[in-house]
C-alpha positions as semicolon CSV with decimal commas, in nm:
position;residue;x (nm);y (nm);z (nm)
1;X;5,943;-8,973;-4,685
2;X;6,077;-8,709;-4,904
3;X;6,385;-8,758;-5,142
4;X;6,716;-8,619;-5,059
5;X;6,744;-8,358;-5,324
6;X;6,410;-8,246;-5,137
7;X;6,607;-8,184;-4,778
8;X;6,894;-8,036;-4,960
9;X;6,720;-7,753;-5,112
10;X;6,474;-7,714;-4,850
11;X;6,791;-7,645;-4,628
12;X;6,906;-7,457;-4,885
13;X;6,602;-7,207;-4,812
14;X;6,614;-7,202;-4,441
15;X;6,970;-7,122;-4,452
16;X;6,954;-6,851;-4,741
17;X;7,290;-6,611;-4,767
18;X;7,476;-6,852;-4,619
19;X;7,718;-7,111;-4,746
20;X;7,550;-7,420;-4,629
21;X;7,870;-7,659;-4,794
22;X;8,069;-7,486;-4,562
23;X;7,905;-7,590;-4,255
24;X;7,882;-7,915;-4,294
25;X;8,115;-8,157;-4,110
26;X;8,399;-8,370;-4,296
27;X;8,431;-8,732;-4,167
28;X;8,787;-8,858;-4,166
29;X;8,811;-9,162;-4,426
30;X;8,822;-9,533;-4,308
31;X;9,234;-9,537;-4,339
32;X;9,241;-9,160;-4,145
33;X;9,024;-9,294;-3,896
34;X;9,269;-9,595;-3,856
35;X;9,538;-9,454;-3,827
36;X;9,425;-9,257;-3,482
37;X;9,614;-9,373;-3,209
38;X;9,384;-9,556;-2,870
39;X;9,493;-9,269;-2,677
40;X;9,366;-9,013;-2,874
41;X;9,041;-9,199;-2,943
42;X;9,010;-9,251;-2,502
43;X;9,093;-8,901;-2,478
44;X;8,831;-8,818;-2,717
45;X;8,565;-9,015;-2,574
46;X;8,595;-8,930;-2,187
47;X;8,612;-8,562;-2,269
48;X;8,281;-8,617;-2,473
49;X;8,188;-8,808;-2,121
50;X;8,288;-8,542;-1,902
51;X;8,074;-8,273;-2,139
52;X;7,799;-8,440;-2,073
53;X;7,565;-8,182;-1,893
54;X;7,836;-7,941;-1,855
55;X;7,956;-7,634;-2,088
56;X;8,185;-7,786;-2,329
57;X;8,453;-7,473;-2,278
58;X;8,455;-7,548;-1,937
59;X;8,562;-7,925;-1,981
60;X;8,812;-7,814;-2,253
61;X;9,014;-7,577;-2,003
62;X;9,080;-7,852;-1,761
63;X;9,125;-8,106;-2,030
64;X;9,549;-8,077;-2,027
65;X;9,475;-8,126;-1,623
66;X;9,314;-8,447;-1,709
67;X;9,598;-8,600;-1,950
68;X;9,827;-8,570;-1,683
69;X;9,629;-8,699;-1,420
70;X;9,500;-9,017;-1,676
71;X;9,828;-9,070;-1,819
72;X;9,769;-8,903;-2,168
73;X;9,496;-9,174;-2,173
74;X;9,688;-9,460;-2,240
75;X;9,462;-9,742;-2,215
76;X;9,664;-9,992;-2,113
77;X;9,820;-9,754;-1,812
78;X;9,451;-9,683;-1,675
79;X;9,300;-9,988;-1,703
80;X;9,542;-10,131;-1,423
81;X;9,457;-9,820;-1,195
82;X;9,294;-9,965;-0,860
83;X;8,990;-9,831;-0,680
84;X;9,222;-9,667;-0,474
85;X;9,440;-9,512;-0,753
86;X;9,022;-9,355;-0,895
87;X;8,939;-9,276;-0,562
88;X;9,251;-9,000;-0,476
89;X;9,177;-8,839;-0,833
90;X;8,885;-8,733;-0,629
91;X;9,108;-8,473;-0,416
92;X;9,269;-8,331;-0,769
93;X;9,091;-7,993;-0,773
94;X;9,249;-7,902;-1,108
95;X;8,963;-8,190;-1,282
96;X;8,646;-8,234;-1,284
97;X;8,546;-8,460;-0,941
98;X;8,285;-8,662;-1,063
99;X;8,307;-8,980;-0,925
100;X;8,095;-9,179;-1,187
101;X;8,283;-9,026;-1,501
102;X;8,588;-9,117;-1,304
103;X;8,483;-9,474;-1,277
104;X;8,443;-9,473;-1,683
105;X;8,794;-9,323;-1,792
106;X;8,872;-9,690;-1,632
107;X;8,574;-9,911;-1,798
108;X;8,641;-9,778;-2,113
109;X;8,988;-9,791;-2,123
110;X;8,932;-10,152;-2,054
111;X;8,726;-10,190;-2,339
112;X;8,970;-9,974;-2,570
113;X;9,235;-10,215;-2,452
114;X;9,051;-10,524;-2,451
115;X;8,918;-10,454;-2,802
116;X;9,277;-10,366;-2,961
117;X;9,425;-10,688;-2,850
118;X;9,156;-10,833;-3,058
119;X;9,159;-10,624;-3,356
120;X;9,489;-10,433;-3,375
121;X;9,358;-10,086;-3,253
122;X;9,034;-9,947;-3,144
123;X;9,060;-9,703;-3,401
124;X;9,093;-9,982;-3,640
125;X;8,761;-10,131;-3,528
126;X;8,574;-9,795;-3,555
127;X;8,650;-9,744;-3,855
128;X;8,584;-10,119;-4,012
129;X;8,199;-10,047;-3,857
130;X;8,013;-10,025;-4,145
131;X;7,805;-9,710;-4,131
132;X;7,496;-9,870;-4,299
133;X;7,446;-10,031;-3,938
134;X;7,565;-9,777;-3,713
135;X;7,300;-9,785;-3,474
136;X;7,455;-10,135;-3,388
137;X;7,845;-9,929;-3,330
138;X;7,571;-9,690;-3,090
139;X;7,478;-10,018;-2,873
140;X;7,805;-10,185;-2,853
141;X;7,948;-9,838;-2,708
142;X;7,662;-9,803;-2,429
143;X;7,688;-10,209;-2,367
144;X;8,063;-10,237;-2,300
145;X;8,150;-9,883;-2,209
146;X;8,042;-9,676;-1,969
147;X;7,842;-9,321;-1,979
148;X;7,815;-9,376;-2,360
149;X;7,460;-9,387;-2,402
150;X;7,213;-9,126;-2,531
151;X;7,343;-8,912;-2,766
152;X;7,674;-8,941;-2,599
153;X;7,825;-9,261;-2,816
154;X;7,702;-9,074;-3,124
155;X;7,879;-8,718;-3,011
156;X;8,213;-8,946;-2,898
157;X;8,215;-9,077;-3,294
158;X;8,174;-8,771;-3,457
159;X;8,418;-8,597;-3,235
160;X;8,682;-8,876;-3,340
161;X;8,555;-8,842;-3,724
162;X;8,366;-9,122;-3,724
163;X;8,074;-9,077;-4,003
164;X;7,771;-9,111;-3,786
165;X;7,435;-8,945;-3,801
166;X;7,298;-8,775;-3,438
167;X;6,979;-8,785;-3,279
168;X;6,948;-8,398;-3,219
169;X;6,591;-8,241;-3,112
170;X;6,595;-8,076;-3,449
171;X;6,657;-8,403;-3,619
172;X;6,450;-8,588;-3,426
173;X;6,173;-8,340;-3,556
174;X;6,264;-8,373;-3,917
175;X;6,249;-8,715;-3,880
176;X;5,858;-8,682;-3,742
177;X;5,779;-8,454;-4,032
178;X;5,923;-8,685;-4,262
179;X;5,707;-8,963;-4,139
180;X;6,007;-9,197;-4,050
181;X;5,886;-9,196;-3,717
182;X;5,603;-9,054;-3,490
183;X;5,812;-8,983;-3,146
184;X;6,181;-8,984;-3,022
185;X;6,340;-9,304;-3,118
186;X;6,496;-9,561;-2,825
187;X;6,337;-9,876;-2,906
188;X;6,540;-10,100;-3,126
189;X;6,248;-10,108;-3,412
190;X;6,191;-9,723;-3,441
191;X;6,627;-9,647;-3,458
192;X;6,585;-9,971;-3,763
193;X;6,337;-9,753;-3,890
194;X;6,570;-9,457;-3,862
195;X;6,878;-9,627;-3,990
196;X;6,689;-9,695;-4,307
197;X;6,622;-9,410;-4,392
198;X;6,943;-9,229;-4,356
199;X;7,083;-9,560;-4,570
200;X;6,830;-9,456;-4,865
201;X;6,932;-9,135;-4,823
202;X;7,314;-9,197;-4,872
203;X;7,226;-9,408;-5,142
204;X;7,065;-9,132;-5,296
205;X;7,350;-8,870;-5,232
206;X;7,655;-9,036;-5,202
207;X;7,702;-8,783;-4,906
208;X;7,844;-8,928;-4,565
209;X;7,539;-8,976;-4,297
210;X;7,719;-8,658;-4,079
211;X;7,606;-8,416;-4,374
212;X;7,249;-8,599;-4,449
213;X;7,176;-8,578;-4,069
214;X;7,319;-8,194;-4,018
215;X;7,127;-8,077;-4,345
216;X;6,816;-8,260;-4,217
217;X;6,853;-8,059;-3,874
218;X;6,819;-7,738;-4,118
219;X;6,504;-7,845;-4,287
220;X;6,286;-7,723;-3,923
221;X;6,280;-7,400;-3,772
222;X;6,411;-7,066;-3,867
């Protein structure tokens, strides 16, 4: 496994001309993260949802349809919704009318709510998550949520500024090339295997897992 100043300046070469600082994302701290309100963060992670397999501009144009219809995602507000209540958002043409991303906004406002009463605020438990184990933060979301699993509980966190490396097909191939691992990880062992190695890395860089993982993406192809 190469070093980290190794993938830095071989991303430095793939992306010559270009000011590879600037595209690299900025994870909100612990106390930013915080500080988020549950709405926001349920907002966040059912439009994530609702991108799933969809173009992401298309999602975002109905998105102001879908706070009104969800309440401005208030967890609390949607987790009492009855199957009746889910079923007539199925005749609002102005959202997307897919029945089993419908069905989440209500599962994972339940676990939003249920998790807040416990800790304060979602947001609050988020960002405690220690990112040395954030595989772990990856399984909890596809356990107790719903239509989080995949790359989509990754894509929710970063979208909310939570520092999280992503399984990409570009990283995945770094990955290979670095000898981490030898084929797309889903098994426990092989994301362990995966996990350590972006924990050596941070240790080596002081750099939040988002940048190590997007300047590993820029060590393959052209």
């Amino acid at each position: 496994m190469k070093s980290f100043k190794w993938i830095y300046e071989h991303a430095q070469n793939h992306k010559a001309g270009e000011d590879i600082e600037a595209m690299l994302p900025q994870p909100l701290t612990r106390e930013q993260l915080a500080a988020v309100s549950d709405d926001r963060i349920l907002s966040d992670m059912m439009r994530r949802v609702f991108r799933a397999g969809l173009k992401h501009t298309l999602v975002d144009g109905k998105w102001p349809e879908f706070e009104k219809a969800f309440f401005g995602f208030d967890p609390e507000k949607i987790s009492l919704l009855s199957d009746e209540q889910l079923e007539n958002m199925m005749q609002n043409d102005k959202i997307i009318r897919h029945w089993g991303k419908i069905k989440a906004v209500r599962t994972n406002a339940f676990m939003v709510s249920s998790i807040a009463e416990k800790e304060g605020s979602f947001a609050r438990f988020l960002a405690q998550w220690p990112e040395d184990d954030v595989i772990s933060l990856w399984a909890f979301l596809k356990k107790e949520g719903s239509q989080l699993g995949g790359n989509s509980g990754p894509y929710f966190l970063r979208m909310i500024g939570k520092d999280t490396f992503i399984l990409t097909d570009d990283v995945v191939a770094a990955l290979k090339a670095q000898g981490v691992i030898d084929k797309k990880p889903t098994a426990k062992r092989d994301l362990q295997k995966v996990q350590d190695a972006f924990n050596q890395w941070q240790q080596e860089s002081g750099r939040p897992m988002s940048q190590i993982s997007r300047l590993l993406s820029y060590t393959v192809g052209w």
